[in-house]
Structures are given as structure tokens and as C-alpha cells.
C-alpha positions as CSV (number, residue, x, y, z in Angstrom):
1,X,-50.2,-1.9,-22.6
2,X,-51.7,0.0,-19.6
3,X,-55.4,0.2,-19.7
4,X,-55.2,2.9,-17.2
5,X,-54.2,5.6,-19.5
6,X,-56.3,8.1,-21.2
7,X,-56.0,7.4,-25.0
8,X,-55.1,10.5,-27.6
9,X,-54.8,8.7,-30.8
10,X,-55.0,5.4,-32.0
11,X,-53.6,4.7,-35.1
12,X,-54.6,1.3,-36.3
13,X,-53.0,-1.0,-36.4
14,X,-50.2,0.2,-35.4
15,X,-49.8,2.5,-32.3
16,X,-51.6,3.6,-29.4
17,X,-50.6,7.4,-28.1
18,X,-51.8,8.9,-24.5
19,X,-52.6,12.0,-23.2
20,X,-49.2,11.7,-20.9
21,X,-47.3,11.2,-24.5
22,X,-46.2,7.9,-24.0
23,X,-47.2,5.4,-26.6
24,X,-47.8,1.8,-27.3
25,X,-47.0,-0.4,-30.2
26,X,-49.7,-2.1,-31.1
27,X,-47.8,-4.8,-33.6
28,X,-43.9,-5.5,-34.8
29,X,-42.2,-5.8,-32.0
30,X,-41.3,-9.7,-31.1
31,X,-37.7,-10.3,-31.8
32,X,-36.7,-13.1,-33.3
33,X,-32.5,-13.5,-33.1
34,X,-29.8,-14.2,-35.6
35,X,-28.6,-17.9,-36.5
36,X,-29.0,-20.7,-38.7
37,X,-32.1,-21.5,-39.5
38,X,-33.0,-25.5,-39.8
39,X,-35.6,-25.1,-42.1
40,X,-34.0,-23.0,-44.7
41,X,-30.3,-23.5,-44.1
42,X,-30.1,-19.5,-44.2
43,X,-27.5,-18.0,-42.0
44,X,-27.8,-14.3,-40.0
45,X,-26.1,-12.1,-37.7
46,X,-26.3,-8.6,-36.5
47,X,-23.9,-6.1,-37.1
48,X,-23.6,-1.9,-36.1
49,X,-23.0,-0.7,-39.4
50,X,-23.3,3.3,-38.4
51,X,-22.2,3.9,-34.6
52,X,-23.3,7.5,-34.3
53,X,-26.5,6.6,-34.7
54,X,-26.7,3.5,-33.1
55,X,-28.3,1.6,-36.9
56,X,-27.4,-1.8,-37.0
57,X,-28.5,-4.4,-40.1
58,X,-29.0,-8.0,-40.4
59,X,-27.0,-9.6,-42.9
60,X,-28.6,-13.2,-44.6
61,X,-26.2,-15.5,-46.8
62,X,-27.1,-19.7,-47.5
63,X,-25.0,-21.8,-45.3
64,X,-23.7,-23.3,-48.3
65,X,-22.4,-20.1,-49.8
66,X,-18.9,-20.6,-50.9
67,X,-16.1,-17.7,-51.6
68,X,-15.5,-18.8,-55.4
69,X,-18.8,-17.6,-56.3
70,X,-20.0,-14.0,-55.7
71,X,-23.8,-13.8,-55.4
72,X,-25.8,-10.7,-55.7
73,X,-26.2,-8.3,-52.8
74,X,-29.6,-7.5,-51.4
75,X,-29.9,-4.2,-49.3
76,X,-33.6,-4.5,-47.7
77,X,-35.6,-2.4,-46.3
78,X,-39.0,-3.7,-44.1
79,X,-42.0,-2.2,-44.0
80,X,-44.2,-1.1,-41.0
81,X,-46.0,2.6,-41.7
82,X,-42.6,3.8,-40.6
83,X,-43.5,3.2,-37.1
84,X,-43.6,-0.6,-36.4
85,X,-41.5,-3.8,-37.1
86,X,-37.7,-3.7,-36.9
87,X,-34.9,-6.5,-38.8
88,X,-35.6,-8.6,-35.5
89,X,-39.3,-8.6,-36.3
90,X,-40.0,-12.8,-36.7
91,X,-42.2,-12.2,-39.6
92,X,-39.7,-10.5,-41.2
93,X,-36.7,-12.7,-40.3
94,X,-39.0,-16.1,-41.3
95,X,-39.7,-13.8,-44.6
96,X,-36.2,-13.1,-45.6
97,X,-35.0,-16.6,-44.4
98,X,-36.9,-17.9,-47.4
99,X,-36.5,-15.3,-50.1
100,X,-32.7,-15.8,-49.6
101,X,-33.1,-19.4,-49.9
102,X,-34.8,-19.5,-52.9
103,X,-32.8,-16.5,-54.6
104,X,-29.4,-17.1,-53.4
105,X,-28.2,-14.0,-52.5
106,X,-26.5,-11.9,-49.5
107,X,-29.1,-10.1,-48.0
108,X,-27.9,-6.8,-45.5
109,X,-31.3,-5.8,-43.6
110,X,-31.7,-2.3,-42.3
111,X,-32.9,-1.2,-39.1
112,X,-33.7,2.4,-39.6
113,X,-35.2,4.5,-36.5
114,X,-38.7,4.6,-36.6
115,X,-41.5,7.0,-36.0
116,X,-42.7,8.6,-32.9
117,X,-39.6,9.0,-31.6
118,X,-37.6,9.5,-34.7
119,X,-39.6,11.8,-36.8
120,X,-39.7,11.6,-41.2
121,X,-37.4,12.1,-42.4
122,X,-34.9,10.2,-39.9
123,X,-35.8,6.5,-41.6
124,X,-35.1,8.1,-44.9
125,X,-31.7,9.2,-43.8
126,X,-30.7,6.6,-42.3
127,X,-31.8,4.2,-45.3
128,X,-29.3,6.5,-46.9
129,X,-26.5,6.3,-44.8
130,X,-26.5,2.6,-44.9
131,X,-26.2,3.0,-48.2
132,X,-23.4,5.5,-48.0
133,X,-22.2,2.5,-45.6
134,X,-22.5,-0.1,-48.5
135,X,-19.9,2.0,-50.5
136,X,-17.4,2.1,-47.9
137,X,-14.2,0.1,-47.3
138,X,-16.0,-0.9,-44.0
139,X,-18.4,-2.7,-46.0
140,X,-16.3,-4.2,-48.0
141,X,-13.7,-5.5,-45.5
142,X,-17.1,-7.0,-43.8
143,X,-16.3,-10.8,-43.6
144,X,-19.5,-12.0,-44.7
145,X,-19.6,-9.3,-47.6
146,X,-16.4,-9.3,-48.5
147,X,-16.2,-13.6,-49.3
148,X,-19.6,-13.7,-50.5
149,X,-21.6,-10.6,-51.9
150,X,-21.0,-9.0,-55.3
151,X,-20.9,-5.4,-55.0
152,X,-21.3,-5.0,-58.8
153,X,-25.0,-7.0,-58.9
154,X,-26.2,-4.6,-56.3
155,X,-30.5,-4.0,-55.8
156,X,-32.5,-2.7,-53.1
157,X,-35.8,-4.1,-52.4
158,X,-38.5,-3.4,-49.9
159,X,-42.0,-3.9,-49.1
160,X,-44.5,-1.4,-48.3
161,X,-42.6,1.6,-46.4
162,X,-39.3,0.3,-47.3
163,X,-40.1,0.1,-51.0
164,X,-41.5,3.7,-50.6
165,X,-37.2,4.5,-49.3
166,X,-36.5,2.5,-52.6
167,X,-37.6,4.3,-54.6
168,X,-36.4,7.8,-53.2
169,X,-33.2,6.1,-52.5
170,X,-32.2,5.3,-56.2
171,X,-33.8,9.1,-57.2
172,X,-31.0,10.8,-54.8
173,X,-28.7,8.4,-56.4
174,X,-29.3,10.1,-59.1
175,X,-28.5,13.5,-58.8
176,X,-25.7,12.9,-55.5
177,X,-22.1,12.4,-56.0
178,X,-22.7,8.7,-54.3
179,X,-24.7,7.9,-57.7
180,X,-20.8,7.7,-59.1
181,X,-19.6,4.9,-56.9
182,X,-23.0,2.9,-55.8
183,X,-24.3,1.5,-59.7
184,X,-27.8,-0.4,-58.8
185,X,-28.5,-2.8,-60.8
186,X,-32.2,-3.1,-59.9
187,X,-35.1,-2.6,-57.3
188,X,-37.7,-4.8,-56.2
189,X,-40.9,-3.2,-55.1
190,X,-43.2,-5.2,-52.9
191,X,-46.5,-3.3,-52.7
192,X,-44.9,-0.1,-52.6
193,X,-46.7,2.5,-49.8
194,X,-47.6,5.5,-52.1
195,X,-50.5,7.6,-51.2
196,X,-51.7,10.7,-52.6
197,X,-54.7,13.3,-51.2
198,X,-57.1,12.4,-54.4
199,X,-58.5,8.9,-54.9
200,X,-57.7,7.0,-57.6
201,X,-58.7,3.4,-58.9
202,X,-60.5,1.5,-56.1
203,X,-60.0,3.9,-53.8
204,X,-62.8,6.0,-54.8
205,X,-64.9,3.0,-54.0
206,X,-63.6,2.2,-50.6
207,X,-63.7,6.0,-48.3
208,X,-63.1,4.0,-45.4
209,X,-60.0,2.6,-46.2
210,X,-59.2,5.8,-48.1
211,X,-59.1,7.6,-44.6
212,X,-57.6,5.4,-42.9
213,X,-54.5,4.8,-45.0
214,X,-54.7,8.8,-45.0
215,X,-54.4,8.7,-41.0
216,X,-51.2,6.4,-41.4
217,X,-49.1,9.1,-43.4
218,X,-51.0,12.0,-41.5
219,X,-49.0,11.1,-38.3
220,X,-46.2,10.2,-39.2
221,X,-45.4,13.3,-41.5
222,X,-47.1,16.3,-40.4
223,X,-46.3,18.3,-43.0
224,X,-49.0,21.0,-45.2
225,X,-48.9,18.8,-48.0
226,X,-50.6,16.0,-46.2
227,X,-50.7,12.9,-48.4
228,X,-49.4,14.8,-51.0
229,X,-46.0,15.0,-49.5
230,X,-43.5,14.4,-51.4
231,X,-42.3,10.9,-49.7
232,X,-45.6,9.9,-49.9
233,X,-46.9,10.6,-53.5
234,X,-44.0,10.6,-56.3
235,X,-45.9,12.2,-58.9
236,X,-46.9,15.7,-56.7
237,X,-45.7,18.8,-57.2
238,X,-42.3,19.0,-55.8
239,X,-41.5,15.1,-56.2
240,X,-38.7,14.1,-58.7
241,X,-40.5,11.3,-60.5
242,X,-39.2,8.4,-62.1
243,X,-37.1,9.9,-64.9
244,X,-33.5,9.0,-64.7
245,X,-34.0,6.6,-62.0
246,X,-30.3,5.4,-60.9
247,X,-31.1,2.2,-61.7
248,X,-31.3,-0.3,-64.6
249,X,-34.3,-2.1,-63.7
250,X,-37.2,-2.1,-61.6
251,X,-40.2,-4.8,-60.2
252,X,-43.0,-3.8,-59.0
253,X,-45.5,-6.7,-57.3
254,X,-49.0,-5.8,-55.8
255,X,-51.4,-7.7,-54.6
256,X,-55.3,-7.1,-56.4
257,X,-56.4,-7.0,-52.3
258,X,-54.6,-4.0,-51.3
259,X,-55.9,-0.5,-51.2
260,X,-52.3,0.6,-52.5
261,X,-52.7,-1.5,-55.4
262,X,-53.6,1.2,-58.1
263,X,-50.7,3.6,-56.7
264,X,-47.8,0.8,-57.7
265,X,-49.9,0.0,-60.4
266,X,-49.4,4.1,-61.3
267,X,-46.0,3.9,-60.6
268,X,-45.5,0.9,-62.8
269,X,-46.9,3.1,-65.6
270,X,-45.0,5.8,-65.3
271,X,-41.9,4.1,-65.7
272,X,-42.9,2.3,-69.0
273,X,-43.6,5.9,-70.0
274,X,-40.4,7.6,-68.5
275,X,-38.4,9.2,-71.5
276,X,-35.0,8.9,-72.4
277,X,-32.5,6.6,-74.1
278,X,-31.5,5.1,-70.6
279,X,-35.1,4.6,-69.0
280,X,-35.5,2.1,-66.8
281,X,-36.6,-1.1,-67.9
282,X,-39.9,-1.5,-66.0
283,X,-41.8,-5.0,-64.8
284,X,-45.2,-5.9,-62.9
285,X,-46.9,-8.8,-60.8
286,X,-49.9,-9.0,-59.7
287,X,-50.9,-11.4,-57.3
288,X,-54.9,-12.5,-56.7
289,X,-57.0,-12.9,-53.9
290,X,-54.2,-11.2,-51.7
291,X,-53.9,-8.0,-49.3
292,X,-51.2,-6.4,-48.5
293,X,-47.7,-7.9,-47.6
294,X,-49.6,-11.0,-47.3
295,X,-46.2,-13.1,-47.9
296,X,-44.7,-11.0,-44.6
297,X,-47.1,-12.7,-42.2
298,X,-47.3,-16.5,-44.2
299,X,-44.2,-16.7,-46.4
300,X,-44.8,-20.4,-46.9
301,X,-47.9,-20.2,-48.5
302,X,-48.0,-20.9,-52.3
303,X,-48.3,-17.2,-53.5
304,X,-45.9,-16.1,-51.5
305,X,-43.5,-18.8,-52.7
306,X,-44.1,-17.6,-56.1
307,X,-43.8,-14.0,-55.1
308,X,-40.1,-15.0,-53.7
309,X,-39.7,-16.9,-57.2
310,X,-40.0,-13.5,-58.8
311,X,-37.9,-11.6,-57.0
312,X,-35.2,-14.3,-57.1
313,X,-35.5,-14.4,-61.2
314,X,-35.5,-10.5,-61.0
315,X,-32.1,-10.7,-59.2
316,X,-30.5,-13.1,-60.7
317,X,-31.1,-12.2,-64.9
318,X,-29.3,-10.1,-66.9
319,X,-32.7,-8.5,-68.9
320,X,-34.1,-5.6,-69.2
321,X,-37.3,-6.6,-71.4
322,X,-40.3,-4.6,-70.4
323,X,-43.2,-7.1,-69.3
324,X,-45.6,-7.6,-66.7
325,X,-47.1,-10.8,-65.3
């Protein structure tokens, strides 16, 4: 970081901009590399899944995975604001090391492009060309995919940002001609970044907060809807909702810390309410004395543990019972 350097902006945490438009990342990016991991016995590598663009995943599988049994295919999505962290990120890597262990499952991590120098909606579309990716016979001739993930159990999950890309991910599932050959079986939403311009819960409490979360979407989508985009808030004019969600199930976790709390606990809501014979079954956890993505930077630590529980029993069961926790 250069000290020297008149400052514009400073987004906290996460970036530093200067008058000269250069920029530093204030966070996310340590790399970590692919391997076996000792403690978890969790296998990765890298792979370039789309060339054109240059987006490359890391794929997770147990050591011990064998080709006689399938095991359910994870496409992930980190978080970040859209402008920090990567799949490299060791947080992440540590994170994902352990949710695979305890949920046994093939996990493919995305690295979407990232804001400043990608603006919204590049992360979005590249989230859904990996996707597109996942469908092809590219995928599926992938060594690791092909002997051990099964495309039929298929979920995305995310945390923060890349829960946000969840959820829009399985809405233009819906209503795309890709919705016919990509059938999700579920999502997992890790407190889910959704924002809207009018407070709601304990946000009308907390102003501070309430503006600086505002400043986080405010950069990276400079659009006149402001946190009321779209992207940002699912349930503002313009947005498609949760009705007919391409999916069959969907978690939500939040943390009773976290200033986004209330919005996943909104979203949760809505889905119980969403209409129709084939609404998606909808569940909740809600984890105390915790802030946000809280199992990203200590994913040993007992909640965090449990949180992985969750999402492994999500992932792994067949039903589609309503329910929180």
C-alpha cells in the first residue's frame, strides 16, 4: 500500500481508491494453493474452466472418495462485497476444506472477476457461465467430476455475495432454456448479502451500520436504484422474487450479529409464503452471538462446525419439510 498517494474513497473494509485511480485491497488477497490437506484429508486443484475469460474454479473431493459411489456436487460461490477474496483466499480454502470433510461432497469453487476492474454485473455472469460450464460435456469428461460428483444431486451454496449469485442464479434458471438441463436440487444460503434503501428490523436501530453497508453496494453498482437495485434487494420493483425458484429446496443460515440478518430472515419468509403447487421447500438457522461469515475467518470453532453440520445434512437428505432451527 503506498502511503504517498492521495486517497478518494475508502471503502471499509475492503478497498482503498486514489485520486490517480489506482486502488488497494484492503483484505482477501493471500493465496493459499491446491493440495492435500493433512488436517482434513480434503483434496484440491485448480482448473480453467472458461478460457475466454480467463475464470478458473477450485474443485474439493475427500481423499478417500472412491468411483463406486457418487457424492453430491457443490458449485460455491465466496463472498467478499464483490470486490475482495478469490478461491485461493486461505480463509476460504481452510473453510471449504472442512465443510467438504464433514459433508462429503465434490465441491467446484468459482473464481468470478471481481469489482473495480470488472464492473456488476461481470461476477454475475460469470457465476452463470460456470454454470453453463457445469452442464457441458467438458464438465463431465472432468476427471475429478466425472469418477466422483453426481450431476443429478446438484446445489449451489454461497456465503454473503456469493449467496446473493445464488439466488439470482437459480431465478434465471428458471425462465432460461439451461433451466431444462441443469435440475438443482437445493441452495444453501450462508448470510445472504441483500440490502434494500429502507431499513428494516435492527437496522433502524443501527444508522451507522445502515450506511455503511449502503456504501458497500453504492460502489460497486452505480446504478439509480441504489440499494434498491435489483441484485441487491429481491423484493424491489423490477426483481423476480422467489416464486418458481428452479430449485427444490433452499437453507438459509444467519447469524443474530449481522446487520443482514433481518434481510435473510425476509427472504426466508417469503419463500414459506411463495405460492404454487411446486414452491420451494424453505429452511432457517440462526446462529447466536455471531457476526457475519464468522465460520469464514474460524471454521474450527464450535458454531461453525455446527454451521458445516447443517449444510452437510441439507445436502445429503432427501426432505423437503418446511422447518427452521
Amino acid at each position: 500500500m503506498d502511503s504517498s498517494k492521495e486517497v478518494s474513497l475508502e471503502i471499509f473494509p475492503y478497498i482503498r481508491v486514489y485520486k490517480d485511480g489506482t486502488f488497494d485491497r484492503l483484505a482477501g488477497f493471500e493465496i493459499a494453493p491446491p493440495g492435500l490437506d493433512p488436517e482434513t484429508r480434503v483434496e484440491s486443484k485448480d482448473i480453467l474452466i472458461l478460457p475466454e475469460t480467463g475464470i478458473s474454479a477450485r474443485i474439493y473431493r475427500p481423499s478417500s472418495a472412491s468411483a463406486a459411489t457418487k457424492l453430491p456436487l457443490v458449485i460455491y460461490f465466496h463472498g467478499g462485497a464483490f470486490i475482495i477474496a478469490s478461491i485461493a483466499d486461505p480463509k476460504y480454502h481452510a473453510s471449504l476444506n472442512a465443510l467438504v470433510a464433514e459433508s462429503n461432497v465434490v465441491v467446484v469453487s468459482v473464481d468470478y472477476r471481481r469489482v473495480p476492474e470488472h464492473p456488476l454485473p461481470t461476477a454475475y455472469e460469470d457465476s452463470w457461465a460456470a454454470l453453463q460450464w457445469i452442464a457441458s460435456e467438458e464438465a463431465q469428461c472432468e476427471p475429478w467430476l466425472r469418477d466422483h460428483a453426481d450431476f443429478d444431486r446438484l446445489f449451489l451454496v454461497g456465503d454473503s455475495g456469493g449467496a446473493n449469485m445464488s439466488h439470482h442464479l437459480a431465478m434465471r434458471l428458471r425462465d432460461d432454456v439451461l433451466g431444462e438441463r441443469v435440475k438443482l436440487s437445493g441452495i444453501g444460503m450462508i448470510q445472504p448479502y441483500f440490502w434494500g434503501e429502507t431499513p428494516i428490523g435492527a437496522e433502524k436501530a443501527d444508522p451507522g451500520r445502515k450506511a455503511l453497508v449502503d456504501s458497500w453496494w453504492r460502489y460497486v453498482c452505480v446504478s439509480g436504484k441504489g440499494c434498491d437495485d435489483p441484485l441487491i434487494n429481491p423484493f424491489a420493483d423490477g426483481a423476480p422474487g422467489v416464486d418458481g425458484m428452479a430449485c427444490e429446496k433452499v437453507l438459509v443460515i444467519v447469524s443474530d450479529k449481522d446487520i443482514l440478518r433481518d434481510r435473510g430472515r425476509l427472504y426466508y419468509e417469503k419463500l414459506v409464503e411463495s405460492s404454487g403447487a411446486a414452491a420451494t421447500a424453505a429452511e432457517i438457522m440462526e446462529i447466536e452471538g455471531e457476526d457475519h461469515v464468522f465460520h469464514i475467518f474460524d471454521p474450527s470453532c464450535e458454531k461453525a462446525k455446527r454451521l458445516f453440520k447443517r449444510v452437510a445434512s441439507f445436502v445429503n437428505s432427501d426432505g423437503d419439510a418446511r422447518k427452521g432451527a
